[in-house]
C-alpha positions in Angstrom: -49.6 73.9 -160.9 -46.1 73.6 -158.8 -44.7 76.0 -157.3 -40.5 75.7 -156.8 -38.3 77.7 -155.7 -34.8 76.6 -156.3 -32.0 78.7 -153.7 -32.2 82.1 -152.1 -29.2 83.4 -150.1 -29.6 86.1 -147.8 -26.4 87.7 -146.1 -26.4 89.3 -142.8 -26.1 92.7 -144.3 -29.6 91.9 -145.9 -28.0 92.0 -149.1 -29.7 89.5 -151.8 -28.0 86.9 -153.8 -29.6 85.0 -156.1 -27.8 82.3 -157.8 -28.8 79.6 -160.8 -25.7 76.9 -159.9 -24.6 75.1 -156.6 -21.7 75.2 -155.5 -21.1 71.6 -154.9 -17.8 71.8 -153.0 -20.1 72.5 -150.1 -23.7 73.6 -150.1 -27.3 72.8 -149.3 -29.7 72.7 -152.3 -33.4 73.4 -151.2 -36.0 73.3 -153.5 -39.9 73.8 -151.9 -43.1 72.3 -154.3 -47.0 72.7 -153.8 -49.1 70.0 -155.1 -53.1 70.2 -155.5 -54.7 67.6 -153.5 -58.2 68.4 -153.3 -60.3 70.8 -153.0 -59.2 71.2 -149.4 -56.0 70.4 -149.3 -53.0 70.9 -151.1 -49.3 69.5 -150.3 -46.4 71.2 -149.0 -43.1 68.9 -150.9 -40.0 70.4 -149.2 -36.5 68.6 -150.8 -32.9 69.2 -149.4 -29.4 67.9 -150.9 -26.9 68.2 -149.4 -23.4 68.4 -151.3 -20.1 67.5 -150.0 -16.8 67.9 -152.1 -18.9 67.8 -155.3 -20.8 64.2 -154.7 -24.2 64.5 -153.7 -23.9 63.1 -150.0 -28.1 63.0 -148.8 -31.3 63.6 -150.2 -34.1 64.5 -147.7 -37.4 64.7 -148.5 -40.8 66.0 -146.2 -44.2 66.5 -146.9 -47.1 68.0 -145.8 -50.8 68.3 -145.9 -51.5 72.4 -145.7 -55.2 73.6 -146.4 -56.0 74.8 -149.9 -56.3 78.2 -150.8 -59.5 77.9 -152.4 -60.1 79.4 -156.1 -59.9 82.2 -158.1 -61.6 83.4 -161.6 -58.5 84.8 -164.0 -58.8 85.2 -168.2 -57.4 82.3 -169.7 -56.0 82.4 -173.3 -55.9 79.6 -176.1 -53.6 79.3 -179.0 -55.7 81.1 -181.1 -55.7 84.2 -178.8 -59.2 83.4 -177.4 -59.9 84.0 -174.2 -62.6 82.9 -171.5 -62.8 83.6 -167.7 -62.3 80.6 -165.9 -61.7 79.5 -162.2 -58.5 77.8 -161.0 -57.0 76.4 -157.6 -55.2 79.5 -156.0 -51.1 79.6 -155.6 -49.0 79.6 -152.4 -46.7 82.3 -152.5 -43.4 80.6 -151.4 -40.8 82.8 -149.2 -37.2 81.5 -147.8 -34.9 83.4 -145.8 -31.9 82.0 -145.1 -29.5 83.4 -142.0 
């Protein structure tokens, strides 16, 4: 039930770029999990490493305690196609913009 989003890269022409490998000559790899907690809480995981001439030269790590979402009924499906409504932990939507 994680959320993560690996790296978004926004130019100042608010043209998207979306890439699926770091360049490790010189970048900052961000990657941003939600964890379940309880049923009032969830926690906000936020991890950064930072590359320098392709070694990885920190790690930084935060977290948080953010207030759950609450729940939400959805159809759930087994392996033998199945379903049942159910009621699950609801999702952060997870956003980065990067200037």
């Amino acid at each position: 039930m994680s959320v993560i989003t690996l790296i978004l890269f926004s130019s100042c022409s608010n043209n998207d770029d979306i890439t699926n490998a770091v360049n490790k000559d010189g970048a900052i790899e961000t990657s941003v999990t939600v964890n379940h907690l309880d049923s009032l809480h969830d926690i906000l995981i936020t991890k950064h490493k930072v590359w320098v001439n392709n070694n990885e030269y920190k790690n930084l790590a935060y977290t948080d305690t953010i207030p759950a979402l609450g729940k939400q009924e959805t159809v759930a499906e087994n392996k033998d196609g199945d379903t049942k409504k159910v009621s699950v932990k609801k999702d952060y939507e997870i956003f980065i913009t990067v200037k």
